[in-house]
N, C-alpha and C positions, 0 to 999 in steps of 0.2 A: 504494500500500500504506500502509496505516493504520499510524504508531508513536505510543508514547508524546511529547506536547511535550515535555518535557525533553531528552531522547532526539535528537528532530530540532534544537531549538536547539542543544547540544554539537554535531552532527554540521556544524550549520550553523558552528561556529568563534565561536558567539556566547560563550559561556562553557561552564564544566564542567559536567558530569551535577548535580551538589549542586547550585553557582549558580544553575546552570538552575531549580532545583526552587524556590528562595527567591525568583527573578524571577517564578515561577507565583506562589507566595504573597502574594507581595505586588500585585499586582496588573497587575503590568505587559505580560504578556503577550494577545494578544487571538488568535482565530480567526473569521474571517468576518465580522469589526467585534465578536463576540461576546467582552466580557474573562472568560480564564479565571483560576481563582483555584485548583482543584482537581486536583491530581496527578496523577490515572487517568485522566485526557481524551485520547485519542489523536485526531491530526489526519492526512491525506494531504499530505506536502510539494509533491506536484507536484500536486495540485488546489485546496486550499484555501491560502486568504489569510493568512498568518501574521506576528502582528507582534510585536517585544518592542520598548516603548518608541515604539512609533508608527512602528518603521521595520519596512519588508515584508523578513524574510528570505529565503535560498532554499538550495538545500540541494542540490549536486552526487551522485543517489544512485547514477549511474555505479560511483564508484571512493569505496573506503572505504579513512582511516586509522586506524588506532586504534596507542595507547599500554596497556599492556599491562602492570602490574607483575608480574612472571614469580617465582613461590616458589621455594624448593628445593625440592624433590621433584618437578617437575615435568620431563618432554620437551620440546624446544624440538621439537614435531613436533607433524605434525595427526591420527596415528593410530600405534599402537604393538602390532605381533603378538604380545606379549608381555602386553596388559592393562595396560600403566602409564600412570599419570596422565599427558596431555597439557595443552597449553597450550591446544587444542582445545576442552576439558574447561570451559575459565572462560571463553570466547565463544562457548556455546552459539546466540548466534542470528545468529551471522557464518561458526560454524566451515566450514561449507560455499564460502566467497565468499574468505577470506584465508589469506594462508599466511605466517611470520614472516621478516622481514628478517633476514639473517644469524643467528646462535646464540648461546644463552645454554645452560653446560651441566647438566648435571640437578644439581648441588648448587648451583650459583651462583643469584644472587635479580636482580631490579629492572628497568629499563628494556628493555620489548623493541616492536618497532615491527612490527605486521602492518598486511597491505594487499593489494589486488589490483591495483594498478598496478605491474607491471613493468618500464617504465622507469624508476621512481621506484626500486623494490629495487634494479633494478641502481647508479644513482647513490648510495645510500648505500653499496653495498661494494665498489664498485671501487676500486683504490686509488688512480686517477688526481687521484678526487674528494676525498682524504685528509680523509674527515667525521669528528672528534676524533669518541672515543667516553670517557669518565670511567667510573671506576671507584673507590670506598671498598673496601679490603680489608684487613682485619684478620690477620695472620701473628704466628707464635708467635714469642719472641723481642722482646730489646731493641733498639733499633738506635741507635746513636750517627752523631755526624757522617762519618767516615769512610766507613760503610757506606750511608751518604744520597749521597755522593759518588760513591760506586762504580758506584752503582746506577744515577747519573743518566748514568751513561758506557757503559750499554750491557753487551751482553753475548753471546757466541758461543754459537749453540744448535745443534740438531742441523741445524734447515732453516733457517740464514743468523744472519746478526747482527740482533740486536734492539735498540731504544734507544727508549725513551718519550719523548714530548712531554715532559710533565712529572710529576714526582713530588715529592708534598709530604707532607711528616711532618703527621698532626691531632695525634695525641696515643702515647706511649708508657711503659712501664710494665716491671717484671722480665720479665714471663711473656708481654707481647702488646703489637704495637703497629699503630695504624690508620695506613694511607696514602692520598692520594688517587693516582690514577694516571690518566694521560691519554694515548692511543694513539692513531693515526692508521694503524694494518692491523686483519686481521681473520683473523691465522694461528690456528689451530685452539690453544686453549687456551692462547694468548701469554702473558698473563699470566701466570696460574698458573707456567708452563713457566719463566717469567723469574724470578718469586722464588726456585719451589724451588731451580734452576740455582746461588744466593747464600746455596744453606743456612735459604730462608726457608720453610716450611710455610706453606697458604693453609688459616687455619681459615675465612674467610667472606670473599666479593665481592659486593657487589651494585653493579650496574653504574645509576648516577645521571644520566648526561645522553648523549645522542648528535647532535654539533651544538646547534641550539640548543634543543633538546627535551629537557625534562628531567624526574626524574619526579616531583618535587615534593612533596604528599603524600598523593599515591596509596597505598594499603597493599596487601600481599599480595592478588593472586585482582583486584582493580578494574583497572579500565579507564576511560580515556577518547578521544575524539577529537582528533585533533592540529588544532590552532585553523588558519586560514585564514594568520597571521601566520608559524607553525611552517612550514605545507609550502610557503609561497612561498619561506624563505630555503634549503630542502632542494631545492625543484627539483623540486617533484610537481605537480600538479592548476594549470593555471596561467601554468604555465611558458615 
């Protein structure tokens, strides 16, 4: 099947979808000893010769990952009886083949990881495999050291006790302050569940890295593939 080269080199872990497209421009990529220079050229990874830089890529099209910057307003779901926007929605030409690794929930934003490999989803949420998941989220309120301290100590919730990896003050102010926060479960709206529980309102999360995957500067609705570097230290394709 014929994709866009950019396309297949992200997919191949050589670089990003953008990168990819300024390696076409510049001259570095070739197909069938042919150098392409022009954006709309689609190639067949598993028939044709593909090289960026003179070295032959190849391109696993078995098992797809992608990285997923997830908006608010969106369903961590691949179809919704109710007509709402799905995550589905912004991988129009995967939606059929992935389904998203664990949840992000309809107000939260940023890193989500889909794929059709199975043993890989299971290895990111088990919690044997305790894959750090990070998180930036902004709560109403000032918080001084004390309540930086409290908070680093955990907290009784309704389903067990909770305590984060880590949490680190960015910046704070009268009316709002940003935290980073670092987990290692994947209890059904933990976070959240764990500020408010301290009197903390969650105006905005968006969740920044999971493992060593992170989401860089992907913006709302993009996408890319998780490089060959990323799912060797996850434990997917490889393994």
């Amino acid at each position: 099947m014929t994709e866009r080269l950019q396309k297949i080199i992200a997919a191949a872990g050589i670089a990003s979808r953008r990168a990819a497209e300024q390696l076409i421009r510049e001259g570095r990529v070739s197909v069938n000893g042919v150098v392409v220079t022009e954006l709309g050229v689609k190639a067949d990874p598993g028939a044709d010769v593909i090289r960026v830089n003179g070295a032959r890529i190849t391109v696993d099209t078995s098992k797809v990952y992608l990285i997923l910057h997830k908006p608010a307003g969106y369903l961590t779901a691949m179809s919704d009886s109710r007509g709402r926007k799905t995550v589905a929605d912004l991988i129009p030409g995967f939606a059929e083949r992935l389904v998203p690794v664990g949840r992000l929930d309809y107000a939260s934003e940023g890193l989500l990881i889909m794929t059709n490999d199975g043993y890989f989803s299971y290895r990111l949420q088990h919690p044997k495999f305790a894959v750090p998941k990070t998180y930036r989220v902004k709560i109403r309120g000032s918080i001084d050291r004390a309540s930086l301290s409290a908070m680093r100590k955990g907290i009784s919730l309704s389903d067990g006790f909770f305590i984060p990896r880590e949490v680190d003050l960015e910046k704070t102010n009268k009316k709002s302050t940003w935290l980073r926060i670092t987990i290692e479960e994947g209890r059904y709206r933990i976070v959240r569940r764990y500020l408010e529980a301290q009197g903390f309102p969650v105006v905005r999360l968006i969740r920044m890295a999971e493992g060593n995957v992170e989401l860089g500067d992907l913006k709302p609705g993009e996408y890319r593939f998780v490089s060959s570097k990323e799912l060797k230290h996850l434990g997917g394709a490889g393994r």
